[in-house]
C-alpha positions as CSV (number, residue, x, y, z in Angstrom):
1,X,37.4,48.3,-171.0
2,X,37.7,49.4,-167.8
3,X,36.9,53.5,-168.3
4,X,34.1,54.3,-165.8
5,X,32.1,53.0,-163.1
6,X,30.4,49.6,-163.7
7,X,26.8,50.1,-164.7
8,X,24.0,48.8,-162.2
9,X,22.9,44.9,-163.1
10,X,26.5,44.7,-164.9
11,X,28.0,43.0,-162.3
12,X,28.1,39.2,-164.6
13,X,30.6,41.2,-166.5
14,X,33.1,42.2,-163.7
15,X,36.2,39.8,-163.5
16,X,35.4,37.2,-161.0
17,X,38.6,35.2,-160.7
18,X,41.9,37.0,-160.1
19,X,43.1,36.0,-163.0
20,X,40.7,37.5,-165.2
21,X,41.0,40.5,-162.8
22,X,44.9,40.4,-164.2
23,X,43.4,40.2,-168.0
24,X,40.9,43.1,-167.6
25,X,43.1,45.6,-165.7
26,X,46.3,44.5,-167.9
27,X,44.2,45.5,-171.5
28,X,42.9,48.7,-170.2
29,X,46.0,50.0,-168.6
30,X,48.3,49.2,-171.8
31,X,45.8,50.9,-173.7
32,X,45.9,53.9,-171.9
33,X,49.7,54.0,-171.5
34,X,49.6,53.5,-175.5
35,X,47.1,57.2,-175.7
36,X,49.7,58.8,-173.3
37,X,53.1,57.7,-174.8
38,X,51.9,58.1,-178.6
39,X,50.8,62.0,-176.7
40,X,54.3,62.1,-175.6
41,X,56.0,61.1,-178.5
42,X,54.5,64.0,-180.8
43,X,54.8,66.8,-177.8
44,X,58.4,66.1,-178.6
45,X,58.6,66.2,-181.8
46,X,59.4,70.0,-182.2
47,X,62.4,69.3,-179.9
48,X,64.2,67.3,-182.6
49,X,64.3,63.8,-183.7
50,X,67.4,63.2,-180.8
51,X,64.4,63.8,-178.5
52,X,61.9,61.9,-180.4
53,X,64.0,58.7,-180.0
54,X,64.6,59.1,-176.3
55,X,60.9,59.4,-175.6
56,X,59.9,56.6,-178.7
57,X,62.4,54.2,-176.0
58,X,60.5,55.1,-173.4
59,X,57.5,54.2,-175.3
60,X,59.1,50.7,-176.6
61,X,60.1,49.7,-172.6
62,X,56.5,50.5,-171.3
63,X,54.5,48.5,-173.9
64,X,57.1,45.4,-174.3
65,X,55.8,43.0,-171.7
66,X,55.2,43.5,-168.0
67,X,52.9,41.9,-165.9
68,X,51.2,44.7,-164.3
69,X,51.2,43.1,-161.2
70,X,51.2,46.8,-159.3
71,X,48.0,48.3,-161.3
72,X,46.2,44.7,-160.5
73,X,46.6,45.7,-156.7
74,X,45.4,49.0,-156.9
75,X,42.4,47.2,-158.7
76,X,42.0,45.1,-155.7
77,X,42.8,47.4,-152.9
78,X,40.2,49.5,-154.5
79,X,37.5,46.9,-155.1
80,X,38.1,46.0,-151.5
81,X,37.7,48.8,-149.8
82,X,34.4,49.2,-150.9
83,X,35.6,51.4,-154.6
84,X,34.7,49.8,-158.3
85,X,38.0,48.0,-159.7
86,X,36.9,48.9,-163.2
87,X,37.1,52.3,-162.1
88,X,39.0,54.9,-164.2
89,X,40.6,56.6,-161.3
90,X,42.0,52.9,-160.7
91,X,43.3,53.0,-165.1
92,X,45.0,56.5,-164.7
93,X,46.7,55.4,-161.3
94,X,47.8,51.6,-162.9
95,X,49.1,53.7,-165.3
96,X,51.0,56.4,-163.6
97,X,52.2,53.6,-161.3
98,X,53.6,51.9,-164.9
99,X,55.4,54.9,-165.7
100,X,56.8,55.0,-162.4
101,X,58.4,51.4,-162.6
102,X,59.5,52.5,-166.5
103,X,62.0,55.5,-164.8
104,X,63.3,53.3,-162.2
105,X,64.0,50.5,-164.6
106,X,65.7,53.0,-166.9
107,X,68.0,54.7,-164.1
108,X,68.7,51.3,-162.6
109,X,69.6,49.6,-165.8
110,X,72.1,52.6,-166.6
111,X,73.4,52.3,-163.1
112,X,74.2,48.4,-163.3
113,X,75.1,49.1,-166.9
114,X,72.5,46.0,-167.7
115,X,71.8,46.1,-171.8
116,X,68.3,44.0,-171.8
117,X,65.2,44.7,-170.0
118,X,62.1,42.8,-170.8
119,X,63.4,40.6,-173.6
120,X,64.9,43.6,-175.5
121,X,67.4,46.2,-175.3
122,X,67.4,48.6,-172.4
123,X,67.1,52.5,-173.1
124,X,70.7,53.7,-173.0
125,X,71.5,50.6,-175.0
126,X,69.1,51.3,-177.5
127,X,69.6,55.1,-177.9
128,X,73.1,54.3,-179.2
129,X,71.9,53.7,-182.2
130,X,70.3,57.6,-182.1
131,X,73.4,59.0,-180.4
132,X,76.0,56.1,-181.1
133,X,78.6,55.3,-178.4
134,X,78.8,58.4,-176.0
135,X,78.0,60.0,-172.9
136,X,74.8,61.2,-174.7
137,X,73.1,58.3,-174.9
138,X,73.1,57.7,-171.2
139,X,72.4,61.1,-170.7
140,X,69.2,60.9,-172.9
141,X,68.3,57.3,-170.8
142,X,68.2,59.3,-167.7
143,X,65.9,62.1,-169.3
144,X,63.8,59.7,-170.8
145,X,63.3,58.4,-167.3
146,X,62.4,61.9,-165.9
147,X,59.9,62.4,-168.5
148,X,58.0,59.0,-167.5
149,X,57.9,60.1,-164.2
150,X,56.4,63.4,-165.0
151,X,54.1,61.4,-167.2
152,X,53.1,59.3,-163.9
153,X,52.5,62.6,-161.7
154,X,50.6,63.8,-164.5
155,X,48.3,60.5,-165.2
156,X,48.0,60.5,-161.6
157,X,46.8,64.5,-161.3
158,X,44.3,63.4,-164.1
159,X,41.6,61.9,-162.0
160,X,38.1,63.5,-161.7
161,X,37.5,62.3,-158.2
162,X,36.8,64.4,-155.1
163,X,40.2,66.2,-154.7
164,X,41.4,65.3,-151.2
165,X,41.8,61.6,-152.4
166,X,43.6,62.7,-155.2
167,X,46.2,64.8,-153.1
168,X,46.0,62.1,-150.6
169,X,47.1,59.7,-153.4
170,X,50.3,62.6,-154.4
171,X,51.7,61.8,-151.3
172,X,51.7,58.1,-151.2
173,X,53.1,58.2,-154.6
174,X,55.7,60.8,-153.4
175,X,56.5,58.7,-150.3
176,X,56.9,55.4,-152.6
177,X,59.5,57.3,-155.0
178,X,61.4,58.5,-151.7
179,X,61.5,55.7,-150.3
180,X,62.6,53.7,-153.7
181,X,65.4,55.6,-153.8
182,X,66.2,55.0,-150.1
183,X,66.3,51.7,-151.4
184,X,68.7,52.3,-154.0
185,X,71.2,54.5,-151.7
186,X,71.6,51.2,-149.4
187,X,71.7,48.8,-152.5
188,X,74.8,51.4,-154.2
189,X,76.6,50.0,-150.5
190,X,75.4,46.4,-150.1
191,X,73.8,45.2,-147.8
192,X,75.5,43.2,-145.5
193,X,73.2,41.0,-143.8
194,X,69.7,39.0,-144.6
195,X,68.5,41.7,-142.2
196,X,69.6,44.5,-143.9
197,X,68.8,42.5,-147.3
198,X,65.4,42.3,-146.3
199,X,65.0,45.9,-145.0
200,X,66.4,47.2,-148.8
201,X,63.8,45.2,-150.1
202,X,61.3,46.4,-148.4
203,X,62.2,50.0,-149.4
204,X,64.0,49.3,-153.1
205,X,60.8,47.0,-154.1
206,X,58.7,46.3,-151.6
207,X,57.3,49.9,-151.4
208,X,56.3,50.5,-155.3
209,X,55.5,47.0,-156.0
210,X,52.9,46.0,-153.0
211,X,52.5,48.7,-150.2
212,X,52.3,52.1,-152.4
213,X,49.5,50.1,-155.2
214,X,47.8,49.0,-152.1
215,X,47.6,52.0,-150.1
216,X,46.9,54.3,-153.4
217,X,44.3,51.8,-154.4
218,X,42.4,52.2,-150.9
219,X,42.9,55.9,-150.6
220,X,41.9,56.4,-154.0
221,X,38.8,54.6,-152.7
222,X,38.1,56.4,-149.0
223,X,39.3,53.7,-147.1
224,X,39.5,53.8,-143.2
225,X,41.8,53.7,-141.3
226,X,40.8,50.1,-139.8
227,X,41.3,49.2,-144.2
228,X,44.5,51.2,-144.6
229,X,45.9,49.6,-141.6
230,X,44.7,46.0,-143.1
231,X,46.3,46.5,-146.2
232,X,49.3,47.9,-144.9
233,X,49.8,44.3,-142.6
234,X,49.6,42.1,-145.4
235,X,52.0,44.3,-147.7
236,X,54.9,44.2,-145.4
237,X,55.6,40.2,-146.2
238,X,54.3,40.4,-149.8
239,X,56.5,42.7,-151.3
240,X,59.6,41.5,-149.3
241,X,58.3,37.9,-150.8
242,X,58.0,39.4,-154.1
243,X,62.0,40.9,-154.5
244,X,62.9,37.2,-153.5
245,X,61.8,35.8,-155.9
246,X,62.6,38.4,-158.3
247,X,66.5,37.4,-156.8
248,X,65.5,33.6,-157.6
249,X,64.2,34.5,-160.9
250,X,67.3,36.4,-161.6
251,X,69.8,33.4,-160.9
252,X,68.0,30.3,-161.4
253,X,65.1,31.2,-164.0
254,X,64.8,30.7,-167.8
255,X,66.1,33.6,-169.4
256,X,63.2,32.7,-171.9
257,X,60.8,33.6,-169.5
258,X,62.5,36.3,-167.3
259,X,64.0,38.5,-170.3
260,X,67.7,38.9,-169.4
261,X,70.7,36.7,-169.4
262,X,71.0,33.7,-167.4
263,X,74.3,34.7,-164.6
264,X,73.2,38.8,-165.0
265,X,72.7,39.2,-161.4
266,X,75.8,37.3,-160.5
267,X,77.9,39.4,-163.0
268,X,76.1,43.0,-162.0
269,X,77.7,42.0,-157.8
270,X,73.9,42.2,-157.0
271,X,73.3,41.7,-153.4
272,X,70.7,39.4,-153.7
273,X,69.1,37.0,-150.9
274,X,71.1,34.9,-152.7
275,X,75.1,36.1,-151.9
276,X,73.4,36.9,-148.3
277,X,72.4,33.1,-147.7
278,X,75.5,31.9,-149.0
279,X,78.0,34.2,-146.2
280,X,80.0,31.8,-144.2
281,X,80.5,29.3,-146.6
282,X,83.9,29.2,-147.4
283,X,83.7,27.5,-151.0
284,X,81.0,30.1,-151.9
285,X,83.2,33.1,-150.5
286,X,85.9,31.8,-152.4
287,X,83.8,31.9,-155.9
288,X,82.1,35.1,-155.0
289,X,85.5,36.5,-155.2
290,X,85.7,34.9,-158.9
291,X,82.6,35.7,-160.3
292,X,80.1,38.2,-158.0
293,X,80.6,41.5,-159.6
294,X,82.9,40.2,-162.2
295,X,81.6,41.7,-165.7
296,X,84.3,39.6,-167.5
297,X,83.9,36.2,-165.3
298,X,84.3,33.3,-167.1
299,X,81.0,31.1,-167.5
300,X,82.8,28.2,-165.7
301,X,83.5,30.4,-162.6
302,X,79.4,32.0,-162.9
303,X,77.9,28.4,-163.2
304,X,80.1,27.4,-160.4
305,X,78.9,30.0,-158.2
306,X,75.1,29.3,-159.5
307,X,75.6,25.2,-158.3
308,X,77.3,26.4,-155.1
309,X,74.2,28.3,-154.3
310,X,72.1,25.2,-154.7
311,X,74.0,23.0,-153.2
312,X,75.5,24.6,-150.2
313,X,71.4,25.3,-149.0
314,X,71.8,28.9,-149.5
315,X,68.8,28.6,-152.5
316,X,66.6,26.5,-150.3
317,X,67.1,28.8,-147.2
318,X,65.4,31.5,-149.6
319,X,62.9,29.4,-150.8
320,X,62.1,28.9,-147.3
321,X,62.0,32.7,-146.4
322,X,59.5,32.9,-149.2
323,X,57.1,30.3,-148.4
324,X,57.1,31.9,-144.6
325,X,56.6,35.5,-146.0
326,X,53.4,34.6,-148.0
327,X,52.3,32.3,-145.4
328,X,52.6,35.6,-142.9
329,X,50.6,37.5,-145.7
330,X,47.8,34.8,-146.1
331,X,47.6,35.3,-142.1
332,X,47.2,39.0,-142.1
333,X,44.7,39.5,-145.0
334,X,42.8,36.4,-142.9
335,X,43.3,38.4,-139.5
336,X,41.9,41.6,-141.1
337,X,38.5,42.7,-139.0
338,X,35.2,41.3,-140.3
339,X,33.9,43.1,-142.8
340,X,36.6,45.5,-143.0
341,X,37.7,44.6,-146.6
342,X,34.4,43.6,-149.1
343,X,35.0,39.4,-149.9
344,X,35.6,40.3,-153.7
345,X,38.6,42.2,-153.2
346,X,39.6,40.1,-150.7
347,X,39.9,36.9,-152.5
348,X,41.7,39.2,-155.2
349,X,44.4,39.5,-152.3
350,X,44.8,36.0,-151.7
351,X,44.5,35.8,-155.4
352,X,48.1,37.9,-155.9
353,X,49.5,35.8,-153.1
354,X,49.0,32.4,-155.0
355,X,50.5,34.5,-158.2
356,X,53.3,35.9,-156.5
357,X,53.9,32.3,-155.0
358,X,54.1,30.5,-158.7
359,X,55.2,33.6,-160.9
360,X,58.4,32.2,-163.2
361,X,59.1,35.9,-164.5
């Protein structure tokens, strides 16, 4: 497990490939989350079994699936700037990162009114059953989202490493949750264009996901500014690359694979790259009109939508902006100063490119 700095001569047992990076850092992050969500379930107990369920559905999201994609790039970021992936500053800040994603997956699920999330039901939905059909089940969602992000500051706060990282780390995790929320703000609007698309991705996803596991992982490991910078270059594409396929995912992937219901995104009126590609084209316009945003569209008029995004280009078009965005990462991490970022972590990097590029969830 990964709780302390690798041993000298241990190195044969340090994940090589970035795929066994992904195994390693994926077991010992869910088994810490598990020691601080069981924690949290029994400091609410004397609060009531209302506030036991709320917390216990917390619990349920966080350790249902995931692909702990954003603790693996702190474990990079970290090995690469010259820190130890196996690490446990890099477990505690994979976690509090988790717990971060767990409240804005709750909030936004409540705000889109979406009932599955990971392949089972989402918080407010499943605190129904605790508070049955009324405003206190979404009320306890939105707590239970709180509470994981206190839980984040405080896994994050939990670190035994020389302070000033550790404040240093606060803010970049302050600054991520800002600017997530700047995301959201533009999102509540719409954004208009594939420019302004793009720029709410890189806020709304692009800043937890890629840039903020990045930067926290170097800081947390002393990096330079010459690193910081580095890393900071090849985030920009990534994590706009990353929330388009996530839009992909959520229109054109198996709902085996993805956890929620094939047409959600269509139904929710999400401005996805998607319903950006496809403005100008009159036969799409005319079934956005039917379907986007329509809760109670027919699956005809959904599916109709879905082919017209295919076959007017607006699907390849995206597929095309994806390709160039990891491309322009792949060119930055390869333009980053020699010697600047250690070769381990640095093939890690190119590692989550490749991952990001084939990823069908």
């Amino acid at each position: 497990m990964m709780t302390g700095p690798t041993q000298s001569g241990s190195s044969e047992r340090r994940p090589g490939s970035f795929s066994e990076l992904v195994s390693e850092v994926r077991r010992a992050v869910e088994a810490r989350l598990e020691v601080i969500l069981a924690d949290a379930v029994d400091a609410v107990r004397p609060c009531g079994p209302d506030a036991v369920a709320a917390i216990d559905a917390l619990r349920a999201l966080c350790m249902r699936g995931g692909k702990r994609f954003r603790p693996v790039l702190v474990a990079a970021a970290h090995e690469a700037c010259g820190g130890d992936a196996r690490s446990e500053a890099v477990v505690l800040a994979g976690a509090a990162i988790e717990l971060l994603q767990a409240y804005l997956l709750i909030h936004d699920d409540w705000m889109d009114g979406d009932e599955v999330r990971r392949g089972g039901p989402s918080v407010h939905a499943s605190l129904r059953a605790a508070y049955g059909e009324s405003h206190g089940a979404d009320a306890a969602a939105i707590l239970a989202g709180d509470f994981a992000s206190a839980l984040a500051q405080q896994a994050l706060f939990a670190m035994t490493i020389a302070p000033e990282r550790v404040i240093e780390a606060g803010r970049a995790f302050a600054r991520v949750q800002r600017e997530v929320i700047m995301g959201q703000l533009i999102d509540l609007r719409g954004a208009a264009s594939a420019e302004q698309v793009e720029s709410m991705h890189d806020l709304k996803t692009g800043s937890y996901t890629v840039r903020g596991p990045l930067a926290i992982g170097a800081i947390l490991a002393g990096a330079s500014a010459e690193q910081r910078a580095a890393l900071d270059r090849f985030a920009a594409p990534l994590g706009v690359a990353f929330q388009l396929r996530d839009d992909l995912l959520g229109t054109f992937g198996d709902p085996r694979a993805t956890g929620k219901p094939a047409g959600n995104d269509v139904r929710r009126g999400k401005r996805t790259a998607l319903v950006g590609a496809l403005a100008g084209d009159a036969e799409g316009e005319r079934l956005m009109a039917l379907a986007l945003g329509k809760a109670d569209a027919s699956e005809a008029d959904v599916a109709a939508l879905v082919a017209r995004m295919d076959a007017s280009g607006a699907k390849a078009r995206v597929e095309a902006r994806l390709r160039e965005l990891l491309a322009e990462a792949e060119r930055h991490l390869a333009a980053a100063p020699a010697g600047a970022l250690g070769a381990r972590g640095k093939s890690w990097l190119h590692g989550a490119v490749a991952a990001l590029g084939e990823r069908d969830a």
